[in-house]
Phi, psi and omega in degrees: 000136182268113195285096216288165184285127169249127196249104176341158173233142188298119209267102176317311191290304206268350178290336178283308151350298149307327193239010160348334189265319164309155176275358171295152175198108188240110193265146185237137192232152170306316179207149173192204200251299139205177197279337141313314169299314188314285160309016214240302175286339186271147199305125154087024186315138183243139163305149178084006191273151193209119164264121165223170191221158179279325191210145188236125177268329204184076185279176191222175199196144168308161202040021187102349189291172205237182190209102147296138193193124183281159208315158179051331182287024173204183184240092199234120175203169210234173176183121207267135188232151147229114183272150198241041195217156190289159181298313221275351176251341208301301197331344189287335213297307181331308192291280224296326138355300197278354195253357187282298182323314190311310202301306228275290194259009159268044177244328207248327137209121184268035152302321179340089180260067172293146179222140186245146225236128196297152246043269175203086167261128175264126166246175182201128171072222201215008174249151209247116167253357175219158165254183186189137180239071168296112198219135183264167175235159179305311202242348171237221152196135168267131190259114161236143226226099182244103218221120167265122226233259193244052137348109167259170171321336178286318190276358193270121213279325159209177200307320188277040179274144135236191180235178171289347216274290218287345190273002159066044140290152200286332200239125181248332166266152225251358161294333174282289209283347175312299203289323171320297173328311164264353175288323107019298143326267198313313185313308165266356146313328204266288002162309185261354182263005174251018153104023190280145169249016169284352169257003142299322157297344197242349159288294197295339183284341165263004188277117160306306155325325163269168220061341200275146160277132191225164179238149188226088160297125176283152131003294201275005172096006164273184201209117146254138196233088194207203181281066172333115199252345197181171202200085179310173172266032197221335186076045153253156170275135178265162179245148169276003194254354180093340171279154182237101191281139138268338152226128173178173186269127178242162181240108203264121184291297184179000000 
């Protein structure tokens, strides 16, 4: 007889609770479609407001893909920032997200040996445990942040996926780690809307992607094939070919 998962459940009150000192206010809701539209639609949106869900019906991913994760077994939540930095810099925020998670959850164990793939694919290995949804607003941007927490393998939406669980991370509840994450956040944002370059030094020192020869599929259907040599503070990937991407899929070749 199969003995079903019993999984914690996201607790609102105690996730606020925890974070009382902060501009975050995080409402948690069961199912929705996802937590980016939901906050995306919502009336009077404030900086610091964070939607998370038990379940996503039609969670979203970069370049349109789409992002699955059966109840609970993961940490999916979208969340409104107004960065105090020119729009014309906003491109960086996708990194400093992914260099926030890093930060966030080796605080909570710091075995985590995570690494991050241009943009901000959170890796272990060569396997992707977390995503990142960046979408601007007239006046912000909502960050959607989908972290696979106890994925067993059977559950993992593809092959090069992993979770925290099978990577023998200590903390498993999502009542902890939601408030690590944006405390975590807030820190380095603050850090960057206050012209500090320490958290772009502690990206490229956490990035997989540079020394690598990499294929950079474009938007527009093209293919680049060269070194990664580097990482502006706009968050482009430098090429040793002279090229500089801002958006695109990278593949790392060796």
């Amino acid at each position: 007889m199969e003995v079903e998962m019993v999984r914690e459940a996201l607790n609102e009150s105690a996730i606020n609770a925890t974070l009382h000192d902060s501009y975050w206010r995080v409402s948690v809701f069961e199912s929705v479609t996802s937590t980016q539209t939901e906050l995306s639609t919502k009336e009077n949106l404030k900086n610091g407001d964070v939607f998370v869900a038990e379940y996503q019906s039609a969670g979203r991913g970069r370049l349109d893909r789409t992002f699955d994760a059966e109840k609970s077994s993961a940490l999916l939540f979208s969340l409104y920032f107004e960065p105090k930095r020119s729009k014309s810099e906003w491109s960086a925020i996708p990194l400093l997200t992914g260099l926030s998670l890093i930060n966030g959850l080796t605080k909570l164990d710091e075995k985590l040996a995570a690494k991050l793939k241009w943009p901000n694919d959170l890796l272990v290995g060569e396997k992707k445990v977390a995503g990142i949804l960046v979408e601007a607003k007239e006046s912000g941007v909502i960050i959607g942040i989908g972290l696979n927490v106890e994925m067993s393998k059977d559950e993992l939406p593809v092959e090069n996926a992993t979770s925290l669980a099978i990577e023998g991370f200590s903390e498993f509840d999502r009542n902890k780690i939601l408030p690590a994450l944006l405390k975590s956040i807030a820190f380095t944002f603050g850090l960057w809307e206050s012209g500090s370059s320490l958290p772009f030094e502690q990206y490229r020192q956490a990035s997989s992607t540079l020394g690598k020869e990499v294929e950079v599929h474009l938007p527009s259907g093209q293919i680049l094939k060269s070194l990664a040599v580097g990482i502006s503070e706009i968050g482009e990937l430098q090429l040793a070919d002279g090229n500089r991407v801002n958006v695109g899929d990278v593949i790392h070749i060796r």
